[in-house]
N, C-alpha and C positions, 0 to 999 in steps of 0.2 A: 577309510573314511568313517569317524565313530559319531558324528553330527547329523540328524538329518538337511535337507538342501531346499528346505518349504519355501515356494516364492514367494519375494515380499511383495504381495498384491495388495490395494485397496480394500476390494472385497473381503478380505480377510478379517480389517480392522472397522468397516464402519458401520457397519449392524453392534458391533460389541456391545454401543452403550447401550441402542432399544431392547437388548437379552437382558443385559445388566440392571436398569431400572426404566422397565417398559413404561410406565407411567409416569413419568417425566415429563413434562411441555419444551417444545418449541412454541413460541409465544411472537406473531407480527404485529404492529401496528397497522390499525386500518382508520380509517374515516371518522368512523362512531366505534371507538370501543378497540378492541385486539381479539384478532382471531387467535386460536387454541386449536393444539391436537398432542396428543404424547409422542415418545421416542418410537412408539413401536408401531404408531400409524402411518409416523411416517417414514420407517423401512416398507411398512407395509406398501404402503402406496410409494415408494421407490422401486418396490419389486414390480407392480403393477405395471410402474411406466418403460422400466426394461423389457417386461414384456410385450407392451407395443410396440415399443420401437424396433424388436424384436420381428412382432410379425408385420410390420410395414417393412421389412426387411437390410435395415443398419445391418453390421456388421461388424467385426471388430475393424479397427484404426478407424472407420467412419467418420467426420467430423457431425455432431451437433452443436449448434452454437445458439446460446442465451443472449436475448437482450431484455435483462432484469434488473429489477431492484432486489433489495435483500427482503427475501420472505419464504414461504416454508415451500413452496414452489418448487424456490430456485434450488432451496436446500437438496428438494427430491432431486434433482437433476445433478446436483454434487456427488451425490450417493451412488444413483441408479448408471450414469453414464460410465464412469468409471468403472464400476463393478463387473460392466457387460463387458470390457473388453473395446468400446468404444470411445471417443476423445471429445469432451467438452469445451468447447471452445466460447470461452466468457467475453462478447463483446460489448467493449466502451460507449455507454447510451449518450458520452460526453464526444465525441470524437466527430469530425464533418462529417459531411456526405460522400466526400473525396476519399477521406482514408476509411469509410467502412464496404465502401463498394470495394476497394483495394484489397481491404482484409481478408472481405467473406469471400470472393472471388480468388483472391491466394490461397486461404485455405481449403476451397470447393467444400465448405459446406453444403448437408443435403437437408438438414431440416434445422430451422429457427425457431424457438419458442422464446415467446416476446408476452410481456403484461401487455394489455388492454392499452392503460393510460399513454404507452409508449410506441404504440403501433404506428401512429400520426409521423414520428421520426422516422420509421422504419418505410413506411410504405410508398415514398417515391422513389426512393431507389430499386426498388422491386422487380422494374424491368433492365435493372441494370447489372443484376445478379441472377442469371441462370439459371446457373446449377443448384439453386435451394429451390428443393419438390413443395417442400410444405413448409407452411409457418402453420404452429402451435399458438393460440391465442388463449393466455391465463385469465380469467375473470371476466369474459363476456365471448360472446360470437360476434364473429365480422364477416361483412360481403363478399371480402377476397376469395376467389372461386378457389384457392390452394392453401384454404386454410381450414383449420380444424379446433374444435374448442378442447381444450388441457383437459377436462373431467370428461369429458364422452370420449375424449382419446384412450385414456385410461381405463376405464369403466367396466368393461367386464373381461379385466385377466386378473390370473392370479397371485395374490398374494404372497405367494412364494416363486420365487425364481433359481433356478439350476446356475450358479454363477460360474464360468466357462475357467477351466482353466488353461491360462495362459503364459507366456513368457513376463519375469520380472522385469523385462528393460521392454517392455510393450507401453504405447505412449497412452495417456490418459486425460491430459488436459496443455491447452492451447493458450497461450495468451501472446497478445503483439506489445512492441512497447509503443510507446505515445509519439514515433514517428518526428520528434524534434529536429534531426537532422535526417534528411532523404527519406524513403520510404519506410514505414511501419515497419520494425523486423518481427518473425514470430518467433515465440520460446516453448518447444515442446518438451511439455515435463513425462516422466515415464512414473509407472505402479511404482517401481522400487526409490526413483527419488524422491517424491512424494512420500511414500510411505520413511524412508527414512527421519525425512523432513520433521511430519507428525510428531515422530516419537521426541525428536528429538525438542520440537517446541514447548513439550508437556514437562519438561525438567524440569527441576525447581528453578535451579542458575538460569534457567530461560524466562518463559514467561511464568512458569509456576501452575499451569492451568491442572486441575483436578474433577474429579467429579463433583468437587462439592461447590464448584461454582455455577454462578448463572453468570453466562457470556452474552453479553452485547456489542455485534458484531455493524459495529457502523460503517469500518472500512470497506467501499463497497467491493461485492463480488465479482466485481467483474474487475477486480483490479487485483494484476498480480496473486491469482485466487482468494480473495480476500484474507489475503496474507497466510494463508493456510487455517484459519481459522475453527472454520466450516467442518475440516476433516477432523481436526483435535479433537473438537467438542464433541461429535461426535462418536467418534472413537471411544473419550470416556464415557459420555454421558453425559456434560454439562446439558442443565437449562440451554436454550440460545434463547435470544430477545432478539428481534431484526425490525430496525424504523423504517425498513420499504421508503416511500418516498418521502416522509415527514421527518426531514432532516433539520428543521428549523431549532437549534439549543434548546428553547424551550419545550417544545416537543421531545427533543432528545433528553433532557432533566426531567421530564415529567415519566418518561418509561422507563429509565434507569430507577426513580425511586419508586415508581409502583412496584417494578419485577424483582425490586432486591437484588441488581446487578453489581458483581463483586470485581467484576475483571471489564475493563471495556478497551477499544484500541481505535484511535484515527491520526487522522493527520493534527499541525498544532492549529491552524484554522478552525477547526473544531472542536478542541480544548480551551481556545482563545474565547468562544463564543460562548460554549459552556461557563465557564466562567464567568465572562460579563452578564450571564441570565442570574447566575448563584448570587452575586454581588448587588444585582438590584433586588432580587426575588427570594432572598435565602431562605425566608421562613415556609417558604411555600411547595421548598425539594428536600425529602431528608433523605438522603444520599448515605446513611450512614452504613452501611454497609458493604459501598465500592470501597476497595482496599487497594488496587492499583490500575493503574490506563499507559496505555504502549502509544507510543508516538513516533509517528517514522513520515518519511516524506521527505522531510527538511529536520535542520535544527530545532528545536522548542526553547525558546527563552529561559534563562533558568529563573530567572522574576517568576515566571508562571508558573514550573515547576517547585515551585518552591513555594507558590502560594497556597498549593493543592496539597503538598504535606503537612504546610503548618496551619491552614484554616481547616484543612479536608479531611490533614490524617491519610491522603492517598498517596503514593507512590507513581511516579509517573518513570514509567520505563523507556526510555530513548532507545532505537534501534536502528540499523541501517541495513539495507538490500538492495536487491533491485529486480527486475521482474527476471532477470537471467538467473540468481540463485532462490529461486523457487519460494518465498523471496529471503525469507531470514536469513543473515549472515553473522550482523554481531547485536549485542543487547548490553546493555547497560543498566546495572540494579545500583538503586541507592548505596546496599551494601554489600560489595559483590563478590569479596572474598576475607578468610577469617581474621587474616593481618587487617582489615578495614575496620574492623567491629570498634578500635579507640579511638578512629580518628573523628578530629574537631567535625560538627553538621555542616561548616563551610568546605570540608576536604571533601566530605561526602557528595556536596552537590556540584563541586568543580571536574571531582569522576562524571556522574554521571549527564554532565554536562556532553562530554564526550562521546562518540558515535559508539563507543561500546568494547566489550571481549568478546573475545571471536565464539562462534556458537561449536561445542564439540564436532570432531569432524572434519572441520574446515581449515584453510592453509593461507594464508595472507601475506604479501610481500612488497614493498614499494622499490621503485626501479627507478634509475635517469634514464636519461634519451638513448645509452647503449646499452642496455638490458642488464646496468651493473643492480646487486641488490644493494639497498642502501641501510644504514644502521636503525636498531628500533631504541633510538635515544630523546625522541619527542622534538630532534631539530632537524633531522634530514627530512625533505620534502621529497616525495616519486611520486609516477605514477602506479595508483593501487591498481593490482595485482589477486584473484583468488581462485581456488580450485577448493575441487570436493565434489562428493558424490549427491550435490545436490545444485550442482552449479553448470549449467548448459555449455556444450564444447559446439556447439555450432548452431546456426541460425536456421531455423525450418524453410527449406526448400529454397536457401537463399544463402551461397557463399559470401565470408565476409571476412576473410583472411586476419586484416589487419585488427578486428576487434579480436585478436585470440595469439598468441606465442606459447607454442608449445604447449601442455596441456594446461597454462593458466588462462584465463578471462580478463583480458583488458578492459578495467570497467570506466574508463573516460572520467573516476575522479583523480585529484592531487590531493595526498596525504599525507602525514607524519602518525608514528606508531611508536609508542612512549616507551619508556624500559618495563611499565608495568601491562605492556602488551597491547593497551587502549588505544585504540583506532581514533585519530581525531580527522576528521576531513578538511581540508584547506577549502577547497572548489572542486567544479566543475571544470576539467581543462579548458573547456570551451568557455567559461564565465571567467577565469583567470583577466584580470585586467594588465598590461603590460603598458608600463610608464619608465619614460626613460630609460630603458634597458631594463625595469627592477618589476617582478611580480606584484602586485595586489587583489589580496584573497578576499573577495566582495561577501563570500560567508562570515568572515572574522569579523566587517564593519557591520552586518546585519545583524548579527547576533549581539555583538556589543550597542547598539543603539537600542535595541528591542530592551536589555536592560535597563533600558531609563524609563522608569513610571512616565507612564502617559503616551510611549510610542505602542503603537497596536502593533503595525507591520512595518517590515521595512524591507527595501529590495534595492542592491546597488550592482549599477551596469556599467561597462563601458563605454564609452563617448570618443570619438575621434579627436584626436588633437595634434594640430600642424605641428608642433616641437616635440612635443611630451609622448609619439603614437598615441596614446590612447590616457584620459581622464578618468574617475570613477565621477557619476553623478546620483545621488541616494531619493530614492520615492518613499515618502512616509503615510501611512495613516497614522491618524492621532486617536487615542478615546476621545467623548463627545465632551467631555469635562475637560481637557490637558489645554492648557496656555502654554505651550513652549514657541518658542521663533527657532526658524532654522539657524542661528547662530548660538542656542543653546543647548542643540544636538550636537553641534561641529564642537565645541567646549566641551563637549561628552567624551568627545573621542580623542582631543589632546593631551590626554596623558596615557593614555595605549598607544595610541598609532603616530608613527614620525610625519612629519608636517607634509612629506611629499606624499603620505596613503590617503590624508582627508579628501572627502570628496570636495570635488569645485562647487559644487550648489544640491541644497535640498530643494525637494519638489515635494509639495503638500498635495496630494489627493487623496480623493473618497474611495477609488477603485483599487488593486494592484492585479492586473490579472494574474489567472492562475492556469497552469496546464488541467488534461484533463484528468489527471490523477492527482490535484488538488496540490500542487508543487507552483513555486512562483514562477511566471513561464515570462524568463528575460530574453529568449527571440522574439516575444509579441511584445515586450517592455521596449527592445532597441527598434522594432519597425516601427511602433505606433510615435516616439521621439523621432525619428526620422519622415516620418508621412507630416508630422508637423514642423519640420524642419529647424527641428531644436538646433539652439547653437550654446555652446559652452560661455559662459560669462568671462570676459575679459579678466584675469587676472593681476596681472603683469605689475 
């Protein structure tokens, strides 16, 4: 063996940037103004807080679990938990009371540290969770006899910590996924997938992250670790910028152009909104400096995408994951390989229209219903299929057979995968519409409707129907300015889609809910149509 066999631990990478450029900020928003500290305060005070957790006696695999916003807190708890050998478990400040009693109770966490502003959620289910000793409270003290304030938890250990060495497949961070169908599942990530992960995020062909950016990390952390973000940035060195709870566009454009953020990433609900602040507000954000934004979740319109390069100059990165591949899987650049460089700005945005190229590493395959592989010619549809060493082979503490063949990941979408490799996604199997014997891909009508100036959003479900099993019906919001009728949506969509995919009726409203990781959530779209006993409009 002529190689050493060094583990690939956390610890190894996320102090790097506060050695590299100690004086660096992490930068929160707060109330009046933004709190401030450098890179190397806070390793400093990560080691700190390993330490106490350390002498309150965690352990390694331990669970601790967060219930935060994004702020330099949460970040210590990124650093610090991992680092010791223990498992950070980031939970959903969006999820009921049902599924987090379920969570922290599946996971047996033993300590919660929770902001201030968020305790109120937290604290009636308190007697419904056990086994958490302590709750950690950031930014104030509270009455709870089992709780403890974040800075006098901390307080006086030291600022250096002995970082344990451990096995590379020892787990490190917890996350459940948003429980759509049955219960919550968990996805435990380990040092070495994680660490892989990092490296791999910071490529160019990825997201491009370097030290010489300042990252504004809006996708929250408690979601899918904020997408790995948190660990990058750190690793290099980037600035991070974090909007803690002032997620309001404006808010969010106003601390993007203060901090000079060059990379930022959320779902398109929050580019959408961004947006519509720059378009009433323009002279009042100069932005000039962000150079590209990652967008995952759902599809992003290319109308929006397209407006952020040619008003913005930005680059808007299309990605897709999910909280099973830790999360990155594929990514999508404007211009993403060197045969791209001549083609027309319409070819460019119709690539990255598309869910993306597979992230180095990783292994993609779509399948029929008997596990045949199917061709990557842009027309066979499967179900997607992926593996890699950063991608979960089973569920924490909860067999689940059928999400998994062999050592691939059954990820519950339907796909096609083009000869130039691009991942396009059909649906969700479950949101697959089935008419007449014939599929309809309700992502294909959404994305093409969203096209049309003046649709904000749009979400298309299925509906029962005595003849046909099942109808699409489409929910739209409109901008506050757009005059369309639903008849000149459905006119949108007659020359893409054959007469039998149009939906039977648009529905105009203000709201479209969303799940709690900011995805359009068409289980509560078909109950809340059914609690009002929608019926599909006579066609005939």
């Amino acid at each position: 063996m002529t190689m050493q066999q060094t583990p690939l631990l956390m610890s190894r990478i996320l102090g790097r940037g506060a050695r590299l450029d100690p004086h660096e900020e992490i930068v929160t928003a707060q109330e009046n103004g933004t709190h401030r500290q450098t890179l190397k305060t806070t390793w400093d005070r990560s080691n700190q807080l390993a330490g106490a957790l350390t002498q309150y006696g965690i352990q390694k695999g331990d669970r601790i679990a967060s219930f935060m916003w994004n702020n330099y807190r949460h970040l210590e708890l990124y650093q610090a938990v991992p680092s010791m050998g223990a498992v950070l478990h980031t939970l959903n400040i969006r999820l009921s009371s049902t599924d987090l009693i379920y969570i922290v109770n599946h996971a047996e966490d033993r300590v919660i540290f929770v902001n201030n502003d968020l305790f109120s959620l937290l604290e009636p289910i308190l007697k419904d969770i056990p086994k958490v000793e302590l709750i950690v409270i950031c930014d104030s003290e509270s009455s709870f006899t089992k709780s403890a304030d974040y800075e006098d938890f901390i307080a006086d250990h030291s600022t250096t910590y002995q970082w344990p060495e451990i096995e590379e497949t020892a787990p490190m961070g917890l996350c459940y996924t948003s429980g759509t169908t049955g219960k919550p599942k968990g996805i435990m990530y380990t040092n070495r997938s994680t660490y892989l992960h990092t490296m791999a995020q910071a490529m160019t062909d990825s997201m491009h992250l370097s030290a010489l950016d300042s990252v504004c990390d809006i996708v929250p952390m408690f979601h899918a670790m904020g997408w790995g973000l948190p660990f990058t940035a750190s690793m290099l060195g980037c600035k991070q910028v974090m909007p803690d709870r002032f997620m309001e566009p404006q808010n969010l454009a106003k601390l993007m152009a203060e901090e000079e953020v060059t990379i930022s990433a959320g779902v398109p609900t929050i580019w959408q909104g961004v947006k519509a602040c720059l378009q009433e507000n323009h002279k009042e954000y100069n932005l000039s400096k962000l150079s590209r934004v990652t967008c995952g979740g759902s599809a992003p319109p290319i109308s929006m995408m397209r407006w952020y390069w040619e008003v913005l100059g930005v680059e808007v990165i299309q990605g897709w994951g999910m909280t099973e591949t830790n999360p990155l899987a594929t990514l999508s650049r404007k211009i993403a390989k060197r045969s791209h460089l001549n083609l027309t700005e319409d070819d460019h945005f119709k690539n990255i229209s598309k869910a993306g190229l597979l992230m180095p590493g990783l292994e993609l395959e779509i399948v029929d219903e008997d596990w045949n592989i199917q061709p990557h010619d842009g027309e066979a549809v499967g179900e997607l299929l992926i593996r890699g060493p950063w991608v979960c082979s089973s569920y924490f503490n909860d067999p689940q057979p059928e999400k998994f063949h062999g050592d691939w990941l059954v990820t519950g979408d339907v796909a096609k995968i083009d000869a130039e490799e691009y991942l396009i996604i059909a649906d969700r199997s479950k949101d697959l519409i089935k008419s007449g014997g014939e599929w309809i891909s309700s992502v294909d009508l959404e994305n093409h409707m969203i096209s049309l100036p003046g649709v904000r959003q749009a979400a298309v479900v299925a509906q029962p129907h005595p003849k046909w099993d099942e109808r699409p019906v489409a929910l739209i919001i409109l901008d506050e300015d757009a005059n369309l009728s639903a008849q000149s949506i459905l006119e949108h969509c007659n020359p893409i889609f054959a007469k039998w995919q149009i939906p039977d009726e648009v529905i105009f409203c203000e709201v479209i809910p969303l799940t709690s990781t900011g995805k359009i959530d068409k289980k509560a779209i078909r109950k809340n149509l059914e609690k009002e006993d929608y019926k599909l409009p006579d066609l005939r």
